[in-house]
N, C-alpha and C positions, 0 to 999 in steps of 0.2 A: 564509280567507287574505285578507289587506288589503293593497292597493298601496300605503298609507303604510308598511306594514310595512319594505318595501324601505330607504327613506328611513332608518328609526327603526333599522332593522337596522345601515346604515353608520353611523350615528352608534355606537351600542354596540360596531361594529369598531374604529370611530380612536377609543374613549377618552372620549366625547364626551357632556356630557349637559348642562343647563339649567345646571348651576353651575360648568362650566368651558368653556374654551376657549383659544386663541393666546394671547398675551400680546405683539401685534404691537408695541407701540410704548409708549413711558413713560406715557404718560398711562392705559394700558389699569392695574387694580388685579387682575385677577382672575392664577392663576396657569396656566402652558400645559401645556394638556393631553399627553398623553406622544407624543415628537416619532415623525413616522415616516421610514421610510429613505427620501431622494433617488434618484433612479435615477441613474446614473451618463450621461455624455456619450459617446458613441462617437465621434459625427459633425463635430467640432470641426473647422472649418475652417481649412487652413495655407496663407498666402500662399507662395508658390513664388520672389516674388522682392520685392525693397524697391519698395515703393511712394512714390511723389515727391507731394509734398506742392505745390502751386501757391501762389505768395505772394499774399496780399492786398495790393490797394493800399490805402494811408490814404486816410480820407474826411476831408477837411475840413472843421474845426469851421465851424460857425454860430453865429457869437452874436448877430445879430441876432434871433434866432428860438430858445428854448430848446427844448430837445426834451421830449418826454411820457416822464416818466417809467417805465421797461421794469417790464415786470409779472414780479417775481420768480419764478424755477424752484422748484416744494414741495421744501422741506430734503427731503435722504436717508430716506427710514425703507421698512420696508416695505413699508408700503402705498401709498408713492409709487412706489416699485419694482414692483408688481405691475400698478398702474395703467399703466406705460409698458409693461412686458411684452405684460400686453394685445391695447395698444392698434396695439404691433408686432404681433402673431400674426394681430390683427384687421382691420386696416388695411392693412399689406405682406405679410401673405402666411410671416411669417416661422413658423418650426418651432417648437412652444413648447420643446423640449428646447437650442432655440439663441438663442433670444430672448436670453438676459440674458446671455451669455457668464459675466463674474464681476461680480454685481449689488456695486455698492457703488465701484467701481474706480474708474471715469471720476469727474470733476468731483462725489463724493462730498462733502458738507457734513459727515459724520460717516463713518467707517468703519463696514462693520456686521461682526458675530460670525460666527463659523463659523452657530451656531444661526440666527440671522438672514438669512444667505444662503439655509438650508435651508429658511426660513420661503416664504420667497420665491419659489423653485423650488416649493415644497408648493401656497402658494394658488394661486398659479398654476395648476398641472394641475388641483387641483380646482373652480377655477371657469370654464374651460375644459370642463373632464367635466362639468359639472350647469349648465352655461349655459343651455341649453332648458328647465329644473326653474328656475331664476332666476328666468330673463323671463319663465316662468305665474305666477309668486309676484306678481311685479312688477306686469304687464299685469291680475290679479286684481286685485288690491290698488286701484290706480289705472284703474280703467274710464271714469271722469269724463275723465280727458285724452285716452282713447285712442276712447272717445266722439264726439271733436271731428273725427274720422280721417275722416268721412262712409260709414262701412260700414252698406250696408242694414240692413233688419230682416231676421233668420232666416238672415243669410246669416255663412258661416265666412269671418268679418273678421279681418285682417290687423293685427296693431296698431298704431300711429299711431308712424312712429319716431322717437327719441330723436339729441341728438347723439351722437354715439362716446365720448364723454368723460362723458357721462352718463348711458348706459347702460352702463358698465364700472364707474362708480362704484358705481351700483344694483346692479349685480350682486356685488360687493365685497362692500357691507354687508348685503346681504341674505343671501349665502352666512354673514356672522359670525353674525349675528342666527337665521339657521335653522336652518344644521347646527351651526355651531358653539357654538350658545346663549348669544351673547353677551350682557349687558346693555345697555339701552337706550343706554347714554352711547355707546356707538359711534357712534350717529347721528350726535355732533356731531363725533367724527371724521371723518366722512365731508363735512360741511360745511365745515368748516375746511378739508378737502384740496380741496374742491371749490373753493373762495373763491381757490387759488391756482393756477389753471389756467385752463383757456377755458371750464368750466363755471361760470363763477362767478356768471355770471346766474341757471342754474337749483340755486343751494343751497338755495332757498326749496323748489322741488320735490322737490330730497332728502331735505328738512328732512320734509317733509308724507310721501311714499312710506315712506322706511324706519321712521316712527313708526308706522306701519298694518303693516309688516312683521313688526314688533316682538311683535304681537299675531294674526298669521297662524296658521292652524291646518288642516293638509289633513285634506278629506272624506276618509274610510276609508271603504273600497269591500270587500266580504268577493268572495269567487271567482263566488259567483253572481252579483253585481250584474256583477262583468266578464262572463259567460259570458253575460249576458241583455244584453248591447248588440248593437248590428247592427256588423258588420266596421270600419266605417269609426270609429266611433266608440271601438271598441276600441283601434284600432289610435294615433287621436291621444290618448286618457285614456294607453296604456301608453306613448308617447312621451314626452309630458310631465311624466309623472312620473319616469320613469326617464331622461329627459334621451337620447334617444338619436332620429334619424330616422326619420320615419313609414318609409323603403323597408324599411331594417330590419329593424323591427320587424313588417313588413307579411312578408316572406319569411320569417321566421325562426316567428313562429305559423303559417305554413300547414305548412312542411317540420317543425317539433317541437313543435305545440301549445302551450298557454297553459302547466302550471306548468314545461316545460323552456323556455319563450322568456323566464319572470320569471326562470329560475334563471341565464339566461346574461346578462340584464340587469343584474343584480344583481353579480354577477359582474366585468362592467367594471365598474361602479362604488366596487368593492370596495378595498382597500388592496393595491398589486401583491405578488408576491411573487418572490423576486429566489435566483437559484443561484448557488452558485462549483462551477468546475474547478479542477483544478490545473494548472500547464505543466509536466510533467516535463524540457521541456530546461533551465528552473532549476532541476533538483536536488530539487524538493520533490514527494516521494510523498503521496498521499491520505490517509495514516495520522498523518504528519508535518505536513499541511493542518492537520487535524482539534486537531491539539495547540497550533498556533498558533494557532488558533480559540478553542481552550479557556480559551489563556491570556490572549486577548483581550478576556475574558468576553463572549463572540456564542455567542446560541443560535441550534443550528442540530437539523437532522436529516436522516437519510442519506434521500437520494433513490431513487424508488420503483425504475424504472429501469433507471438506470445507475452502477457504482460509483463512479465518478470524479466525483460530483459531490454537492455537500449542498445542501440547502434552508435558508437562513439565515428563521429565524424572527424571531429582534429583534437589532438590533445592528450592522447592515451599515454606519454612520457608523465603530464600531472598527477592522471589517474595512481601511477605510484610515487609520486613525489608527495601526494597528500596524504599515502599510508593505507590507504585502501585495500591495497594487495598484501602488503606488511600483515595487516591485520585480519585479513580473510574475511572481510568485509563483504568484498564481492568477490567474484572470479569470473575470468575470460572466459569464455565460452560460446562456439554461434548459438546460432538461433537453429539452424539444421540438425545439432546435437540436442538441441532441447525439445525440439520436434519427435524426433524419435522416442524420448522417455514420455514425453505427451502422449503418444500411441499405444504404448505400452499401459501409459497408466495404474503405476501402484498407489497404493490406495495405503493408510493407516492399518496398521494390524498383519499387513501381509508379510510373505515370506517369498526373497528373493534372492536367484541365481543369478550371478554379471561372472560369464562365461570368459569376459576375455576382456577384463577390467580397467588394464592400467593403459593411462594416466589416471583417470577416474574420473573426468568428467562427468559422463554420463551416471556413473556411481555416487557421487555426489549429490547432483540433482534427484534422482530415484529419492537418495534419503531425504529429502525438502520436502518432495513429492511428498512422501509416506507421514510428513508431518511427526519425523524421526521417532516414529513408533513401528514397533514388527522386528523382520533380521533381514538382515545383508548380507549374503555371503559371497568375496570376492575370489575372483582367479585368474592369476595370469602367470606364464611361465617363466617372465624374466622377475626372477628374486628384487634384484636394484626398482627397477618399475614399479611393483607390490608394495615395498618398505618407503617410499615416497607417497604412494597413493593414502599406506598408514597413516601418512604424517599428517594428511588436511583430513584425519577425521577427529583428531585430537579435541573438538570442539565440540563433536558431536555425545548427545545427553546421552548418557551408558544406562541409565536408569529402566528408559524405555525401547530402546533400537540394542537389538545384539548385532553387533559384528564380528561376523568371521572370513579367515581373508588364507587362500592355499597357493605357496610359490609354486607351482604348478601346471602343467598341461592340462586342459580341459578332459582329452580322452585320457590321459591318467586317471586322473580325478574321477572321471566316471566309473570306472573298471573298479575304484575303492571304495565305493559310495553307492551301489547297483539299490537301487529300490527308494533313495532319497529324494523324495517329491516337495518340488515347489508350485506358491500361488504364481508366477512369473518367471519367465527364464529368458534373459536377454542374450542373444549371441551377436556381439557387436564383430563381425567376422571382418579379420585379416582379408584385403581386398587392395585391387589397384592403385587407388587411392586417387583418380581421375577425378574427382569431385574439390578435389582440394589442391589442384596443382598453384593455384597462384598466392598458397600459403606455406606449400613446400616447394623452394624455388629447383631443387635438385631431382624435388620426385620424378621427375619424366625424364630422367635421365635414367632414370635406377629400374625402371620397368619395362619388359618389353611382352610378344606375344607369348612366349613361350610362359613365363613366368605369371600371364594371365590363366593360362591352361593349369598349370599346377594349382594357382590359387582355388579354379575352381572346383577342385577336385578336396582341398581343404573345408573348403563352406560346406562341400555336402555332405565331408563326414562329423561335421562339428555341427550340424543339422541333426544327424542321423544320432548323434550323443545325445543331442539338448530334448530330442523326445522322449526319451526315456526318465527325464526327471521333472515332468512337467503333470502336475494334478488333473485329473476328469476336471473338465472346466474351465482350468485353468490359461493362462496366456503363454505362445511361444510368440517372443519378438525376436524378428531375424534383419540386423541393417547391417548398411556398408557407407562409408561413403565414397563411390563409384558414382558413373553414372552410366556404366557396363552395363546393357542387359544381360547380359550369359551370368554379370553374376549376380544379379538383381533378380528379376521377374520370372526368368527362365530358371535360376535355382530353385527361387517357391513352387512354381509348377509342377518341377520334376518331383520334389518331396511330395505336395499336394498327393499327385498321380501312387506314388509308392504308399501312403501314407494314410489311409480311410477315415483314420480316426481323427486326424482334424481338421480343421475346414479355414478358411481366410473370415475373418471376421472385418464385416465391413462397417460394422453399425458406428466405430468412432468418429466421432465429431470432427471433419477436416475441412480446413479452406478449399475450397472447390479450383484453385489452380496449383497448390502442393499436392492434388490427389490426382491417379492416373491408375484408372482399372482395380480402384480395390487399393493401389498401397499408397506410400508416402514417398513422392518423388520431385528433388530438386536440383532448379539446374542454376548454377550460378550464373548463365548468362542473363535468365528470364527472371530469377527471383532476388538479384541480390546479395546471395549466403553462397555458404556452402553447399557443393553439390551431394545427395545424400539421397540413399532409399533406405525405407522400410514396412516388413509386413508383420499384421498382428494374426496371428494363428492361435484359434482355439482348440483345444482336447475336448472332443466328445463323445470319445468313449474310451 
């Protein structure tokens, strides 16, 4: 087994081989390899109220003095569009799924295509997901500049950084050039874009980098050669190729050894894979889903599961080209999300807390669940998140389901509300988010240990809240989707142990390889979905 295999394996998933690739921009001749589905946006920010614009004052000409001519903004195309995406994700901090809102819109030189937009949103996550697989390509390649860096002999040097604007470039062309097997001429795409931005000094250097890229070729390493390194060693070879953080990859081979740590690496890197539900309060049954689909032409297949939900195999662009999402028809959703309210299990009549709500998937489904009779009541502390989540309940029958919905902190909340008992209290808890990395292409960038330490230190006071509003009887459901024990199984426990009054209830109905000691645990290498835990805790006394 060869760690380029990894590498060579994604390219044969997305379609991809030495004589095809993108077809980013007019000047490319080759034809684009076959497109894959965009993941949809949940998290769309909605201003609450008009925003005031301040007026500029006019500056007064000068003609005694003409001005320096302004160095033009690169026309519209894709690749200028991914380069600012970037360079936002990189630089401010932004979310790549929110970076472009709708790339092409603003101050556009050209309008781009549906396909082009999609193009956009695609390079993006995947050069994001394989940025650390880039910059070894890169830092290879070019030793001579990174040489100049002053890093001892023998010693694990650092390499010599680039501007921002030219390290996103390199990484640009060298994702076309590697995974995507572009031909050579890209290069001078990539100079040309450069010549019109603030890299324009260094096109000489991307002129020289990506022609060495061009001709790059990774050492194949068979299993023994990984098995005969020393830890450390292993651990940065299997980062860098698989573009993921030494911490990692450092926990994940000691807790599941070498070929389950390749297979879950592999795995995020992989091409996501995307479910629909239905919403029965519009009217449309799974059978009925399934016919719209058909006639969509989207391949799909019934998921393993749960009946309410299909695994869309190609096609998820039709899915709203036929209106289905327009109309709330169905909604995106895994099946690992829908698992969890499966465990939970509300019922008709009940009364229910969603701790930490928004997007609202899981809020949604609960009300299907509940056969949209009983109350809902949501919580979450970013306002925009909440006022969206409003929006898809818009459908939902007012007659029989009360909903109430608090912009708010959970422990807030609770400290104004001391004695407010519910049949159910979901705490869908703030978490690594390890379970999902190959649908958040940035996630593993944005997380490390330290910030797993905090978070766990969150779950078990947003645990230590959600007891106090949960009925004799009643159900505490506690998930993440992680595939962290510290903050999985080892958080139940610690509660468990402090906590007398309630006990893990095991009697729910679970497929016998989604279940592990009593809870709900998935791992997207073994199952397909989303990586995801959860336990159902009863009040008894």
């Amino acid at each position: 087994m060869a760690v380029a295999h990894g590498v060579q394996g994604w390219q044969r998933c997305q379609g991809i081989d030495r004589r095809a690739g993108w077809a980013l921009q007019a000047g490319d001749k080759k034809t684009a390899a076959p497109s894959f589905p965009s993941r949809p946006s949940f998290a769309s920010a909605h201003a609450r109220s008009t925003k005031t614009r301040a007026l500029q004052a006019e500056k007064p000409s000068s003609p005694a003095r003409p001005s320096a001519p302004r160095r033009r903004r690169p026309p519209t195309s894709v690749r200028s569009l991914v380069l600012e995406q970037l360079l936002r994700v990189e630089e401010k901090g932004a979310f790549a799924a929110l970076a472009s809102g709708d790339p092409g819109a603003e101050g556009a030189a050209m309008p781009l295509s549906a396909q082009d937009r999609r193009d956009v949103t695609r390079l993006t996550s995947d050069i994001l997901r394989w940025k650390r697989k880039l910059d070894h390509i890169v830092d290879t390649v070019n030793g001579d500049y990174h040489r100049g860096g002053g890093a001892s002999k023998g010693a694990r040097s650092r390499p010599k950084p680039f501007q921002p604007s030219v390290r996103q470039l390199l990484r640009m062309g060298t994702f076309e050039l590697y995974f995507s097997r572009k031909p050579s001429y890209v290069v001078n795409e990539y100079v040309q874009l450069a010549k019109l931005t603030d890299a324009r000094k260094a096109a000489g250097l991307i002129n020289s980098v990506l022609r060495k890229v061009s001709t790059y070729e990774d050492e194949e390493r068979s299993e023994e050669d990984l098995l005969s390194m020393d830890r450390e060693d292993l651990v940065e070879c299997l980062g860098k190729e698989h573009s993921h953080p030494d911490w990692l990859v450092s926990r994940w081979l000691q807790r599941f050894g070498l070929k389950e740590c390749l297979e879950l690496l592999e795995y995020n890197n992989s091409r996501p894979r995307y479910c629909l539900r239905t919403n029965p309060c519009n009217g449309l049954t799974t059978s009925e889903m399934k016919q719209r689909l058909d006639a969509a032409g989207v391949e799909y297949s019934d998921a393993q599961y749960l009946d309410d939900f299909v695994v869309i195999d190609r096609g998820l662009q039709n899915v709203f080209a036929a209106g289905l999402m327009r109309d709330q028809l169905c909604s995106v959703q895994d099946v690992s999300a829908g698992l969890v309210v499966d465990l939970m299990d509300p019922r008709p009549g009940d009364e229910v807390l969603d701790t930490c709500a928004a997007p609202g998937g899981k809020f949604y489904y609960a009300a299907s669940r509940m056969g949209y009779e009983g109350k809902l009541v949501a919580l979450d502390a970013s306002e925009n998140r909440l006022r969206a989540l409003e929006r898809g309940t818009r459908r939902f029958p007012d007659d029989t389901l009360q909903i109430e919905t608090y912009p708010m902190a959970f422990e807030d909340w609770s400290r104004e509300n001391e004695g407010v008992l519910f049949d159910k209290v979901l705490v869908d808890a703030p978490c690594s988010g390890t379970g999902v990395l190959a649908k958040r292409a940035d996630l593993r960038w944005r997380r490390d240990e330290n910030q797993l330490r905090e978070l766990i230190g969150v779950q078990s006071r947003l645990l230590d809240c959600a007891k106090r509003h949960v009925k004799v009887g009643g159900v505490l459901c506690y998930s993440t989707c992680s595939i962290e024990e510290e903050e999985n199984a080892q958080r139940v426990r610690a509660f468990l142990e402090k906590n007398a009054g309630f006990q893990l209830d095991v009697s729910k109905d679970l497929s016998k390889d989604v279940r592990k000691d009593g809870f709900l645990q998935t791992f997207p290498n073994r199952h397909g979905i989303d990586g995801a835990f959860a336990a159902r805790l009863v009040r008894i006394s």
